[in-house]
N, C-alpha and C positions, 0 to 999 in steps of 0.2 A: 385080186390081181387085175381085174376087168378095169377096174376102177380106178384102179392107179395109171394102169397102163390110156385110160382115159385124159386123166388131170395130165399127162405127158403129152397127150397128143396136141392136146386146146390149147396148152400154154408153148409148145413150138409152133403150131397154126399162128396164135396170137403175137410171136414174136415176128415169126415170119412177113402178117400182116404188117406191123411195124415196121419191118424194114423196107417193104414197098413202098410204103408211105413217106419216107424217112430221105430215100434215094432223090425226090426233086428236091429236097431244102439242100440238095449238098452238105458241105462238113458238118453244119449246125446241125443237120436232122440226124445226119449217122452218127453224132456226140451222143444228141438226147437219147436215139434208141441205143447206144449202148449204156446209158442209163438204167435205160429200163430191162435192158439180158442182167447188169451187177445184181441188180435189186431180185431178177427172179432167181437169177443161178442158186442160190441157197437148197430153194426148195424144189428147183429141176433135181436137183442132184439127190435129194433126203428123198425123194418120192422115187427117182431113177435107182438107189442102191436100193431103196426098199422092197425093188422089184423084181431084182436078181436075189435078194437074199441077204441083205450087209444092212444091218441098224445103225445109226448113230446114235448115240448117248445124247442126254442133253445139253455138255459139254460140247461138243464137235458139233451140235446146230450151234449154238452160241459162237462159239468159235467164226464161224461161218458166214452169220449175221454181221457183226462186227468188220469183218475183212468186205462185206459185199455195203457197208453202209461206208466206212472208210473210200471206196472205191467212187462209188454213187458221187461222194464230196468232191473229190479226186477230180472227175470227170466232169462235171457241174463246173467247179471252178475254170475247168479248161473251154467250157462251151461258152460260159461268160468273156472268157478272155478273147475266143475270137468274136462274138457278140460285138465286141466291142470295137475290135479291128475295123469290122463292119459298120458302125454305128460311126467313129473316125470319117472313115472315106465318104458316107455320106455328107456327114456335117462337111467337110470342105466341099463338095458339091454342092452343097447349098451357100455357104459362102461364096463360092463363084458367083452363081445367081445372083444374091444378095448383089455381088458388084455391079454385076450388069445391069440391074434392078434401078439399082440407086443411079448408076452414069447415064443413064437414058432418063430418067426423073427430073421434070425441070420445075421452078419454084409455085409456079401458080398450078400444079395438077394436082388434084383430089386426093388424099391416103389409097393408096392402094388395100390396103387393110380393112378399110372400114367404106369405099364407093366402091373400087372396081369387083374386088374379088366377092363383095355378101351382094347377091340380087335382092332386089324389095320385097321386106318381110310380105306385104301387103299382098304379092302376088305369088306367094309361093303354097305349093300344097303341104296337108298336112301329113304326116309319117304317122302309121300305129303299131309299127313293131319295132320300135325301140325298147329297152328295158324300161319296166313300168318305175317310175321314179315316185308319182305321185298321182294320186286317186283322178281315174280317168272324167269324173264328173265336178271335177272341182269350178266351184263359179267364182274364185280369182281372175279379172280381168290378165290379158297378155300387160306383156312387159311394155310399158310408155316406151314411146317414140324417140321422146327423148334420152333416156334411161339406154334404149335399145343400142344408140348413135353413141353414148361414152362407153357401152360393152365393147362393141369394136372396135374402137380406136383401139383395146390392148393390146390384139392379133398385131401378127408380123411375120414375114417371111422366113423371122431365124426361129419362132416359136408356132405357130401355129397359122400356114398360109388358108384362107379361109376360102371355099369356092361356092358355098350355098348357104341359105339362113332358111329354117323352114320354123315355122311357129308349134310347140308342141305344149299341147295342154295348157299351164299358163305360164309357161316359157319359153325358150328357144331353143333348136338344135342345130347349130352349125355345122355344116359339112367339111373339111378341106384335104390338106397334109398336116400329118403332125413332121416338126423340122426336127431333130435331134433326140438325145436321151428323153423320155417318155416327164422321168421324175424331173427331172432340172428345168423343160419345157412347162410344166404344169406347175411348179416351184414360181416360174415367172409369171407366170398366168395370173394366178390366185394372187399374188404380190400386186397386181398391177389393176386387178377387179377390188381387191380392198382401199387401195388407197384412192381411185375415183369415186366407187359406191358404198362405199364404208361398211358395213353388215348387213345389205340388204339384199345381196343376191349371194347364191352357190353357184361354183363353177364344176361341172363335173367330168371327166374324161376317162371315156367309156370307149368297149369297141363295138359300134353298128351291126346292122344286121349284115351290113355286105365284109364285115372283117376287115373291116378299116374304120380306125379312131374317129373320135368324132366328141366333139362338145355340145354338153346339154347345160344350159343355163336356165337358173329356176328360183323364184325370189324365195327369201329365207323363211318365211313364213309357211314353206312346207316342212320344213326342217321337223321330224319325228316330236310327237307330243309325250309329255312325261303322263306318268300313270295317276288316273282318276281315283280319286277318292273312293267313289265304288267299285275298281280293280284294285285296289288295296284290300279292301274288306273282304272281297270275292280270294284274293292272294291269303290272308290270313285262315279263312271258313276253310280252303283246302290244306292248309298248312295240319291243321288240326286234325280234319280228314285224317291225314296220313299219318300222324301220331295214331289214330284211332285204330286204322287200316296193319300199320305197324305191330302193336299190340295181339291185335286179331292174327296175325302171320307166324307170333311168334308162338301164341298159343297152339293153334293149327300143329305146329312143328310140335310142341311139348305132347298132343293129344291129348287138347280140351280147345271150347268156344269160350273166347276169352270174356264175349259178350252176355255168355250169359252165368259165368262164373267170374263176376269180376274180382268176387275177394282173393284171385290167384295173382292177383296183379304182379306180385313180388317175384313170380316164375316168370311170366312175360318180358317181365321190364329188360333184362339184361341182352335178351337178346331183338327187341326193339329200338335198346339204346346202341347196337352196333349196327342195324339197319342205318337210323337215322343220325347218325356219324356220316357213314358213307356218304349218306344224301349231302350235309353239312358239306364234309368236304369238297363235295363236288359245285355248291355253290359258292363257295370261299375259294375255290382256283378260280371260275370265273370272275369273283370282283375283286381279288389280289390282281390281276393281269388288267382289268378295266381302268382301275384307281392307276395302275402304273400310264396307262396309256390317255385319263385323263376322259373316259367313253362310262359313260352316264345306261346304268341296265334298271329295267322294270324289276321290282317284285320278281321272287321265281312263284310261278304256278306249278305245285304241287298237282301229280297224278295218281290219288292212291288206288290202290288195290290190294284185295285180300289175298292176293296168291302172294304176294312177294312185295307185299308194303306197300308199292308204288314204282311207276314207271318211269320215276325224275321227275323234272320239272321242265316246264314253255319256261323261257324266260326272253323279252324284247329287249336288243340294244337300242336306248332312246337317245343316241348322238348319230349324229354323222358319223363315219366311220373314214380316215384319211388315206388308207389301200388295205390293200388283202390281204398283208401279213400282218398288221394287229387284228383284224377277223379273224387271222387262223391262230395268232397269239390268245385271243380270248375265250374263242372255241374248243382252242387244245386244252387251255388250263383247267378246265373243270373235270374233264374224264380223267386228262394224265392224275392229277390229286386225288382222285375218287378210286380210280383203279391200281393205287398205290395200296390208298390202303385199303382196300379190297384182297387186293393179294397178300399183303400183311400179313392180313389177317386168316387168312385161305393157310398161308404158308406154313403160320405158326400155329394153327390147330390141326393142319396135317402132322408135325412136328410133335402135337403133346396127344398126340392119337395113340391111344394104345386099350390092349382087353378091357372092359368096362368103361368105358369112355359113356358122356351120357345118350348118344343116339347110334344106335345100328342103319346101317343099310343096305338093302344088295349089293355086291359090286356091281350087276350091272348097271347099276345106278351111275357110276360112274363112265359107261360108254357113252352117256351123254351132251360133252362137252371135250373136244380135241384136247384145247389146253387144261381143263381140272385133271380128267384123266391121266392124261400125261404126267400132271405133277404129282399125282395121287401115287403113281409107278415107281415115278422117280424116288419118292418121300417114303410110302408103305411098304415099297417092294414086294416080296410075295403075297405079302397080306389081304392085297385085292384080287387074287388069285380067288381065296375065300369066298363060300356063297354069301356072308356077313360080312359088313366091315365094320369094327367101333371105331366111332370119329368122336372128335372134341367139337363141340357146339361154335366154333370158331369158324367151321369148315366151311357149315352152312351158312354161315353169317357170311362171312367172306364169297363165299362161289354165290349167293343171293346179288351181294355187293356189284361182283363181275357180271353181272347179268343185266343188272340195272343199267351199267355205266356200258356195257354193250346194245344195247337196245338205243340210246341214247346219241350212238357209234353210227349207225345206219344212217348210208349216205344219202341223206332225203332232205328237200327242203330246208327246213331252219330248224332240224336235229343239228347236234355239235357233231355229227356225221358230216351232212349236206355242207355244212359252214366251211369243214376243213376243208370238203372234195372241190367246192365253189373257189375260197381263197388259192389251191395249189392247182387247177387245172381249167377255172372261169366257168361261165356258165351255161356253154354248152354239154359242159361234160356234166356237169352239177344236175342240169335239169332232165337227161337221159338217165342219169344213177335214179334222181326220183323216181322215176317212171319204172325203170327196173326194178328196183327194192317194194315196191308196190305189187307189183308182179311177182316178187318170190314172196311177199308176206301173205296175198291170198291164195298163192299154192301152201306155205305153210298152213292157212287157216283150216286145210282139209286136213288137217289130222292134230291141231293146237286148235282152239279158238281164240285165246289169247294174240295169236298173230292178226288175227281179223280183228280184232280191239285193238290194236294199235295200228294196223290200216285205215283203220274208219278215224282215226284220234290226227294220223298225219295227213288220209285227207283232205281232210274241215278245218286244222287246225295251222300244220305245218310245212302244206304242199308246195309254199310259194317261196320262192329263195329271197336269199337276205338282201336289203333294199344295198344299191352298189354304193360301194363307196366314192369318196373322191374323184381321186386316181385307179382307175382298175386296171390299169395296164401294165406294171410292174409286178414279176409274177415274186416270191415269197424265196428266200434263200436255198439252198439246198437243203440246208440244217434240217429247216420246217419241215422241206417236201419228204426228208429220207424220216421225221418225227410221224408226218401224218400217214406216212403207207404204215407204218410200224402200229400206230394204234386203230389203222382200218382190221392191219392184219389178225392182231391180238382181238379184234371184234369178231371177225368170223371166228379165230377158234375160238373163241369162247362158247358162241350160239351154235357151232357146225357140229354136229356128233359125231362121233366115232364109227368110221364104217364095222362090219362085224370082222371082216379077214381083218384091219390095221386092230383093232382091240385084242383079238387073238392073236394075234402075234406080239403085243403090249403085254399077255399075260393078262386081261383087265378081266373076270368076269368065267374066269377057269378055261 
């Protein structure tokens, strides 16, 4: 009851905080935070009856979900609409200008675009807290003089009015206003850097450290390098790994070392070959979504391990990336597929679960995990009530599968966590979740080690966010944002265990 009456308090604190925050954007801030009350009301309310005494089925959370992600849309689409309103009364204030601009403009004075508004690269200083674009040591000479002088000409008051040029690593960052819609601004942009410089530069449009837009131009020659020949090999050696690591998992589970009883192979295989299905699936959402979008990905790197086959895979997107809803299109695809059929599989060996099944377990095996347990209830009914429960070899497979494809969840750096949290909220909030999730994984570490192995795996490996795209300033549809809280959410219950009053009162574990 503590505990409930906890998760009540934090998440009305938290909404509360929201709407402080919310009160200077005017309409647009009080749309977004009523946003974010649809999205939580579900679970205010399944935590709030829970703590008077009223269950819901998991028919009436579903129910729930559904009217509160319906609403989410609902809402969204109305915040865009006045967005827009907004975005309207601007552009005609800037046409004004533009008037005045031009009728004060007489034939022999300088582009304003490209003399008055960029100060001389020559004496300007250089910025080091931009987003890192490209290796701070890089000894590519800066952008030619020349070269520098056809960039500018493309600025203009109705697209991007320019008020600084500062040299950054071996490109430029311009400073100014951005004039109008973010995407149709950057649309002309890019349109108008290709056909002077043909494919020699990127044009990128980012938001600054001071939360104001800003252009980084960077010759194409930084553009992400495709995978070495000896990162292919090193991709394969772990690939195999994990077959190996797989095997070894499934044995463990049957009780035997697979390693040194290999002629049991034929027991292993079956449930090694649903581990690495999982895996399968979860790299075939990511490059069914890439191939759509035309985004070029390394090799997966394989992470195995003996407890549970492997931890996924690193995989590097080696294209540019054109904004943050193909990010979050390509980062979703591989869990949402993987944790499809993970659940399948979960669902449908709870379903052929019955006396003599081939593995026993305590129920409380089951307080383990928010959502198995729950489905475990839902599926077995009394029968995890039982100090035993016989499950079908599916279960394991399956709850292994959700575990992977949760791990993988966690909103850190260039985990398909981190990618969606960056794509739907940018990267302030992106690089705060690292730093958080880091911090819950070496508190888990004191009672898992396993956590502290994949702390140490995201520190060194995957701490750093995904290199920006294009355009980052167009944030990802409703659709995505109300998709990506749903498979954050489905992350934590999967990894979150069951406190022992909500188990007991589940019935899990007698």
């Amino acid at each position: 009851m503590m505990i409930t009456a906890l998760i009540l308090l934090i998440a009305l604190g938290v909404l509360g905080w929201g709407f402080y925050r919310a009160i200077p954007f005017g309409k647009l801030g009080l749309l977004a935070w009523l946003q974010s009350v649809v999205l939580m009301a579900p679970w205010l309310m399944f935590f709030g009856l829970s703590a008077i005494g009223i269950y819901l089925n998991l028919a009436g959370v579903l129910f729930l979900l559904i009217i509160s992600v319906g609403l989410y849309i609902l809402l969204g689409r109305r915040l865009r609409a006045v967005a827009d309103e907004e975005s309207i009364a601007k552009e005609l204030s800037t046409k004004e200008l533009s008037t005045i601009a031009n009728s004060t403009m007489t034939s022999d004075q300088p582009d304003a675009t490209a003399e008055q508004a960029v100060p001389n690269l020559e004496n300007a200083a250089i910025i080091k807290d931009e987003p890192e674009l490209v290796s701070a040591n890089s000894a590519t000479p800066p952008i030619p003089a020349e070269d520098l002088q056809a960039i500018k000409g493309i600025f203009g008051i109705d697209t991007f009015f320019v008020t600084e040029t500062i040299p950054y690593q071996n490109g430029v960052i311009l400073k100014g206003n951005l004039r109008g819609d973010p995407k149709q601004s950057y649309d002309r942009l890019s349109v108008s850097l290709k056909e002077r410089m043909g494919d020699r530069y990127r044009l990128f449009l980012i938001e600054g450290v001071e939360n104001k837009p800003v252009i980084v131009v960077l010759p194409s020659t930084n553009d992400p390098k495709p995978t070495t020949v000896s990162q292919a090999i090193l991709a394969l050696v772990l690939a195999v790994a994990t077959i190996a690591t797989s095997m070894e998992t499934a044995g463990l589970l049957l009780g035997f070392d697979f390693f040194s009883k290999l002629d049991r192979y034929a027991e292993a295989l079956p449930i090694s070959l649903g581990i690495i299905s999982i895996l399968a699936a979860h790299e075939i959402g990511h490059r069914l979504l890439a191939r759509y979008h035309q985004i070029r990905l390394s090799p997966p790197f394989f992470i195995p391990t003996w407890q549970i086959g492997s931890f996924g895979a690193l995989t590097r997107i080696e294209s540019i990336l054109p904004d943050r809803s193909v990010l979050f299109d390509i980062a979703f695809a591989g869990p949402a597929l993987s944790g499809l059929v993970a659940l399948g599989m979960l669902v449908t060996g709870l379903v052929q679960s019955h006396p003599g099944s081939l593995f026993q377990l305590p129920s409380e095996f089951f307080q383990g995990s928010i959502l198995v347990g729950t489905l475990a209830r839902v599926v077995l009914g009394t029968a995890v009530q039982q100090p035993i429960v016989d499950i079908h070899p599916l279960v394991i497979v399956g709850w292994i599968g959700l575990v992977i494809t949760a791990i993988n969840l966690m909103p850190a750096g260039q985990l398909d966590g981190g990618r969606i949290v960056l794509s739907i909220y940018g990267r302030k909030v992106a690089g705060r979740t690292t730093i958080a999730t880091l911090i819950v994984l070496g508190l888990a570490a004191l009672v898992n080690p396993l956590a502290l192995y994949w702390a140490v795996l995201i520190l060194f490996l995957q701490r750093d966010l995904e290199r920006p795209a294009l355009n980052e300033l167009p944030e990802p549809d409703d659709a995505r944002a109300a998709l990506g809280l749903l498979v954050l959410f489905l992350m934590a219950a999967t990894l979150l265990p069951l406190t022992p009053s909500l188990a007991g009162r589940l019935g899990i574990g007698g």
